[in-house]
C-alpha positions as CSV (number, residue, x, y, z in Angstrom):
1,X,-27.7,-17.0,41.8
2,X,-26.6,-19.7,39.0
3,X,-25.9,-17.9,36.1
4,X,-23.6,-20.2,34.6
5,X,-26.0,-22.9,34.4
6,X,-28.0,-21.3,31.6
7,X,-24.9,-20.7,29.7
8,X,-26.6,-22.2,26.2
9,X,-29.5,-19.8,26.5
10,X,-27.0,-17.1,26.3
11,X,-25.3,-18.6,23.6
12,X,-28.4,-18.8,22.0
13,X,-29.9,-15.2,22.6
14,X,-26.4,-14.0,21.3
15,X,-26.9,-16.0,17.8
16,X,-29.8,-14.8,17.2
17,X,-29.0,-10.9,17.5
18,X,-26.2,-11.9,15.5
19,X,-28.0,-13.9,12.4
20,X,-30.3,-11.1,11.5
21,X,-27.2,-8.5,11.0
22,X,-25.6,-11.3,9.3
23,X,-28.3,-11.3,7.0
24,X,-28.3,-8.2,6.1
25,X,-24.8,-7.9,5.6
26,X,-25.1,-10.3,3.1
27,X,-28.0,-8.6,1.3
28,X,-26.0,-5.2,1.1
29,X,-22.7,-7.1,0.0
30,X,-24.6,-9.0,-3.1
31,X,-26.6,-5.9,-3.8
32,X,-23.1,-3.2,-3.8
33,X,-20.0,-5.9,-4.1
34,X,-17.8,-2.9,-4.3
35,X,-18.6,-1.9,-1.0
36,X,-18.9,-4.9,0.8
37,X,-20.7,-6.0,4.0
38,X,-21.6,-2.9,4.9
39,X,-22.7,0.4,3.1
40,X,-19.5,2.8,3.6
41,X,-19.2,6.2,4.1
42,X,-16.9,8.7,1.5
43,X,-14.4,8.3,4.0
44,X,-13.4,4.9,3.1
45,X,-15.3,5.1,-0.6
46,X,-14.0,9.1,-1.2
47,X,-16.3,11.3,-2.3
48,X,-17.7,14.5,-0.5
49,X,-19.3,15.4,1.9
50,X,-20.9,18.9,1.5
51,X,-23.3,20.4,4.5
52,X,-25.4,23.3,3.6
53,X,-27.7,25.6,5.9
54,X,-30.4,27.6,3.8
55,X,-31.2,31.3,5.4
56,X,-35.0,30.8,4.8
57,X,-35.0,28.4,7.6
58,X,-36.9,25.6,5.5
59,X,-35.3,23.1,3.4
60,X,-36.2,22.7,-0.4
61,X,-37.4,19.3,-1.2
62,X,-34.5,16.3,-1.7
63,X,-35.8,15.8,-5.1
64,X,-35.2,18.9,-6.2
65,X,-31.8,19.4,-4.2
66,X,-31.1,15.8,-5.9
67,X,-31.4,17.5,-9.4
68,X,-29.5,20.0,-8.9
69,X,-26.8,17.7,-8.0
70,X,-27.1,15.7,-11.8
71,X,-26.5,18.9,-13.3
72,X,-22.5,19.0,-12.6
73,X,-19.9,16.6,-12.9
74,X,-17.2,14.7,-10.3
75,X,-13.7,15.0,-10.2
76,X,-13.3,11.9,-12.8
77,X,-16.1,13.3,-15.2
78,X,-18.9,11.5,-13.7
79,X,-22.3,13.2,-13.0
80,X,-23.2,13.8,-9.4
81,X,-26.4,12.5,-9.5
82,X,-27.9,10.6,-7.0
83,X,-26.9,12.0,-3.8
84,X,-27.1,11.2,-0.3
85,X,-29.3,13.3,1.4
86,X,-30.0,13.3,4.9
87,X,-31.8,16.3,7.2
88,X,-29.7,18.4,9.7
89,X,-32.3,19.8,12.0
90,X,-35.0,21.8,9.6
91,X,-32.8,24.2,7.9
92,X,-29.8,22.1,6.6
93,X,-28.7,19.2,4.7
94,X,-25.7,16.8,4.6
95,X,-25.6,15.9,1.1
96,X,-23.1,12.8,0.2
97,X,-21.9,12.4,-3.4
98,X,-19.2,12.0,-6.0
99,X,-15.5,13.5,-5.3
100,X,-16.0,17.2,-6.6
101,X,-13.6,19.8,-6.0
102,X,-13.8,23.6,-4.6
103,X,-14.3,25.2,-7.7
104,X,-17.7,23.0,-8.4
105,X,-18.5,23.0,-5.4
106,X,-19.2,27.0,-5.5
107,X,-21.0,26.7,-8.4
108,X,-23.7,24.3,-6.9
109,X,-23.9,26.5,-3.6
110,X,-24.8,29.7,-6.5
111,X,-26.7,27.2,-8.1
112,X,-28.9,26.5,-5.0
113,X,-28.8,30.0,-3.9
114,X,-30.7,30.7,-7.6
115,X,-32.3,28.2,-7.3
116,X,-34.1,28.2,-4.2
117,X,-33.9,32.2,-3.3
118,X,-32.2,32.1,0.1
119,X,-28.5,32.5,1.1
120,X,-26.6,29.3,1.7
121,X,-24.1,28.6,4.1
122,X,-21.2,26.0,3.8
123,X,-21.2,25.0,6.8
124,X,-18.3,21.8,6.4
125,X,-16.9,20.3,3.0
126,X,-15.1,17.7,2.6
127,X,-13.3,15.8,0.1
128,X,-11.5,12.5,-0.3
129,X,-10.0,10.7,-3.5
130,X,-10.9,7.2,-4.2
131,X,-7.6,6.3,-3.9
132,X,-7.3,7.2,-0.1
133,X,-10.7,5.7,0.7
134,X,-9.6,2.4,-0.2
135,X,-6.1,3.0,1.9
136,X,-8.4,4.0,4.8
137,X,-10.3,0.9,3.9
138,X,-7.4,-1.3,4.5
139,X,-5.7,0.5,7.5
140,X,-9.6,0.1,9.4
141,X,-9.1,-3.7,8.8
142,X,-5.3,-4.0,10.0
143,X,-6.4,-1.2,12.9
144,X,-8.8,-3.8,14.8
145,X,-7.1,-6.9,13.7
146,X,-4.2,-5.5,15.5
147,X,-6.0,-4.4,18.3
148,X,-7.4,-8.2,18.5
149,X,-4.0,-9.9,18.4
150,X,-2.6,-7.2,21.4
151,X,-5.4,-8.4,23.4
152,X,-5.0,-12.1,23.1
153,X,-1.4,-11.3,23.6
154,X,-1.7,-9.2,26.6
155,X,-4.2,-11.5,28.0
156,X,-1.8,-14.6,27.8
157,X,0.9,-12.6,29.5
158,X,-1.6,-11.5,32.4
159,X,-2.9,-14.7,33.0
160,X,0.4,-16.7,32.5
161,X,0.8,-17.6,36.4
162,X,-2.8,-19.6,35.8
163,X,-3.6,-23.0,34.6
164,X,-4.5,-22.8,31.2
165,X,-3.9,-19.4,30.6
166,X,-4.8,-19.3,26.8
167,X,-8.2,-20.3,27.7
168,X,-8.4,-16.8,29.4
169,X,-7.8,-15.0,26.4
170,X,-9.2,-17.1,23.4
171,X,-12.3,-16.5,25.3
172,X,-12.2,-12.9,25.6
173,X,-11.6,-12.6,22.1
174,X,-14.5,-14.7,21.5
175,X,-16.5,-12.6,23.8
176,X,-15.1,-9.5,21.9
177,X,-15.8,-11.1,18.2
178,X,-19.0,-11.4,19.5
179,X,-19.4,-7.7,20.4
180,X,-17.7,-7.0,16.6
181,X,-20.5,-8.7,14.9
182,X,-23.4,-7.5,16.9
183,X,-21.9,-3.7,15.8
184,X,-21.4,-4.5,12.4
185,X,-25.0,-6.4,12.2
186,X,-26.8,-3.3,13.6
187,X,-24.6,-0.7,11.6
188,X,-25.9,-3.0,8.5
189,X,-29.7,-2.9,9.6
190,X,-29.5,1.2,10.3
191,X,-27.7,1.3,6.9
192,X,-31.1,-0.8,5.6
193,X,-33.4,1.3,7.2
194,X,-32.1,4.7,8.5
195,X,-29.6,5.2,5.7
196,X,-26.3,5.3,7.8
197,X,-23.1,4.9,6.7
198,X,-19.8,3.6,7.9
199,X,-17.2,6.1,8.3
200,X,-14.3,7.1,10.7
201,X,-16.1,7.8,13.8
202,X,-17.5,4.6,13.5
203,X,-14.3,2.9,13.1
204,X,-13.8,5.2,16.3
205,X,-17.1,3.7,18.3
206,X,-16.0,0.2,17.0
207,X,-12.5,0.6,18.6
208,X,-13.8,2.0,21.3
209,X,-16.5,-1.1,22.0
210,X,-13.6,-3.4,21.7
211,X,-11.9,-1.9,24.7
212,X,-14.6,-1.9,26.9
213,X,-15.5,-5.5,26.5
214,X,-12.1,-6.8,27.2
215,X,-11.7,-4.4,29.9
216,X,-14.9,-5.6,31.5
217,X,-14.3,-9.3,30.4
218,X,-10.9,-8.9,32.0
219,X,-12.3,-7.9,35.6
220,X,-14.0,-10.9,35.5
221,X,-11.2,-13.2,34.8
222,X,-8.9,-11.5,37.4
223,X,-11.7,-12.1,40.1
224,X,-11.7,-16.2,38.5
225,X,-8.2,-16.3,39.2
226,X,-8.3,-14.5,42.3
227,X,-11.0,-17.4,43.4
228,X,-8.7,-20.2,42.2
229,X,-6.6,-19.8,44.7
230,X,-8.7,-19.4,47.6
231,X,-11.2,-22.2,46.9
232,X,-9.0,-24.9,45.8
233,X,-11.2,-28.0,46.4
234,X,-14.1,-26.5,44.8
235,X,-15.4,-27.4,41.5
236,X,-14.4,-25.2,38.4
237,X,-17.6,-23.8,37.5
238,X,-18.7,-23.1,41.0
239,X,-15.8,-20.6,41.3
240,X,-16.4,-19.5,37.8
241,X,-20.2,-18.6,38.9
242,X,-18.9,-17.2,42.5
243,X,-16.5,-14.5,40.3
244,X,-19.3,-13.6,38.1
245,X,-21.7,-12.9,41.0
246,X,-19.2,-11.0,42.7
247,X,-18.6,-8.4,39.8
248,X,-21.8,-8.6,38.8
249,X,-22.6,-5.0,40.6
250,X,-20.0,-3.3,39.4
251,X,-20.1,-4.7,35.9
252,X,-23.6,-3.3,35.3
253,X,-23.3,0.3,37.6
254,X,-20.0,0.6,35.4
255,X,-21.9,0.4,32.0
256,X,-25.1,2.0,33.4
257,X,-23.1,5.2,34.2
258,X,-22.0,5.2,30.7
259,X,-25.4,4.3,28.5
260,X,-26.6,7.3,30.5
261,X,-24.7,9.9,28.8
262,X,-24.7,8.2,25.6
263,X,-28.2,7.9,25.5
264,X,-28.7,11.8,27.0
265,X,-25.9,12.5,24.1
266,X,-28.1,10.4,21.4
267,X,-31.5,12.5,22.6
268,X,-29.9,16.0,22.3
269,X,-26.5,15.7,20.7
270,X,-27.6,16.9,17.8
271,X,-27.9,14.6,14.1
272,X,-23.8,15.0,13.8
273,X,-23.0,12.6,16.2
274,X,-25.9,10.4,16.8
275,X,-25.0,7.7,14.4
276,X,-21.4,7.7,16.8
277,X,-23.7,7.7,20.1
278,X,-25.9,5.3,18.6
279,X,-23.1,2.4,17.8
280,X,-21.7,2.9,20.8
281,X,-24.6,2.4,22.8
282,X,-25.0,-1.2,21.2
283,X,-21.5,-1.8,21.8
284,X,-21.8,-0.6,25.1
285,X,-24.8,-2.9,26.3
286,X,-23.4,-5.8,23.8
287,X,-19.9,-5.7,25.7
288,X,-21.5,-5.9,28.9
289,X,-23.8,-8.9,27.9
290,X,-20.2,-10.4,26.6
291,X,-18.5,-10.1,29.6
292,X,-21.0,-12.2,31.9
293,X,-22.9,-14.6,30.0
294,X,-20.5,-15.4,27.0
295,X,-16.5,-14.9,28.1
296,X,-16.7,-16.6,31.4
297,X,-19.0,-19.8,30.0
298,X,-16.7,-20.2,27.2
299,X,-14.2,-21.3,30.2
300,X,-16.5,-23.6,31.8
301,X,-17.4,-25.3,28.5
302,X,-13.6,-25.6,27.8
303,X,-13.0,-26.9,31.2
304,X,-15.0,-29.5,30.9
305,X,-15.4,-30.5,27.5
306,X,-19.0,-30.0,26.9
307,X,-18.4,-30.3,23.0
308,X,-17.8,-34.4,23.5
309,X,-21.8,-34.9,24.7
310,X,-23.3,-32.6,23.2
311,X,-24.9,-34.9,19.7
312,X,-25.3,-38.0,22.2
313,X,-27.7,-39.6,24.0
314,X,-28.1,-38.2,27.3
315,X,-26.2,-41.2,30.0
316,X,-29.1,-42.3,32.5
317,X,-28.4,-41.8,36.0
């Protein structure tokens, strides 16, 4: 099996899941600036976050649950309006909005108790200041850039008995860049079309996607070295090919076993954690993919130079 030799169809393939969510990053960023990229959750924002079960068992409309919401004020004097609504189940809402403290928060649960005649139940509130959104915004960014630079680092110090060590990890944080923008592409597409929003646990399932492609990409590399030494007088990307053969079984039952649960978890988790489930999933497969077809061609291009042929004419045999 020559997997290697295909390596520009995987390069390929892997640009073109990653222009679409580039694309839409782009629309969101021009269309909220303030936010960015991607369309953020109060936790990086602030704002609150305010789930509500009604008694009756059937939720009011959003509109009207929406007006409501424009009838009291934020924290800063700011109407409410305009409110992030999304379904929990058929008898509650998560409803994202404005920072508002406890005081109007009770007064919109009375309000919606009036309004609707049913009892509501708080079911979680929370609240965060502007101020600490954008702290949380800036401690996200420095979390995975640090977790990037202990990588290459720990991957240079790993691999430092081989020729060419950096090779071994500038790939892997290629391969794991890779799996970065596939995330944030998808998260920008759900945010399109589904209405998600980037919060903590998915900085969580982000951080959590970048371990598992290094950790798979890293198997890989420590069967390429193991190889290295054993066949000495065979070409590069023959061994290269060999390794990735080898852990080709276990690479794939590994992540199976875990896209199982997640997806069982994404099915009947409930709506609370299925946008977590969800991201991981795509990291999940997207790390896997990473580790074979992207990390360990990177080396063979790198080993032998590919980038000096590849605008000229093809030398006849």
């Amino acid at each position: 099996m020559n997997i290697i030799k295909n390596r520009y169809l995987y390069f390929l393939i892997s640009l073109l899941v990653i222009i679409p969510g580039l694309i839409f990053m782009g629309i969101h960023w021009v269309q909220n600036p303030a936010q960015g990229p991607l369309p953020l959750g109060i936790d990086f924002t602030g704002g609150s976050l305010l789930e509500v079960q009604f008694a009756s068992g059937n939720q009011p409309p959003v509109a009207d649950v929406t007006a409501l919401y424009g009838q009291f004020t934020s924290t800063d004097g700011q109407s409410l309006g305009s409110p992030v609504v999304q379904p929990l189940g058929t008898d509650s809402y998560s409803i994202r909005s404005r920072a508002m403290d406890d005081a109007t928060k009770g007064k919109l649960v009375a309000a919606m108790e009036t309004k609707f005649n049913t009892k509501v139940t708080v079911q979680n509130f929370t609240s965060v200041s502007a101020a600490v959104g954008a702290e949380v915004t800036g401690t996200a960014a420095l979390a995975v850039a640090a977790a990037a630079l202990a990588i290459l680092l720990f991957i240079w110090w790993a691999f430092r008995g081989t020729q060419h060590a950096v090779r071994y990890g500038t790939a892997a944080i290629i391969a794991m860049l890779h799996d970065i923008l596939v995330v944030l592409g998808v998260e920008a597409m759900l945010g399109a079309f589904l209405g998600f929003q980037a919060d903590s646990l998915f900085l969580t399932a982000l951080l959590t996607v970048i371990g598992f492609s290094v950790h798979d990409t890293i198997v890989v590399f420590d069967r390429i070295r193991e190889n290295m030494g054993t066949y000495r007088r065979v070409d590069f990307e023959t061994v290269v090919n060999h390794s990735v053969v080898q852990t080709l079984d276990r690479s794939i039952n590994t992540q199976l076993t875990v896209m199982f649960t997640l997806t069982a978890l994404a099915l009947f988790g409930g709506e609370s954690i299925r946008h977590f489930v969800v991201i991981l999933l795509v990291g999940v497969f997207s790390g896997t993919y990473s580790s074979i077809f992207n990390a360990s061609p990177i080396l063979v291009v790198w080993e032998n130079q590919e980038w000096k042929t590849w605008f000229r004419k093809p030398v006849e045999a």
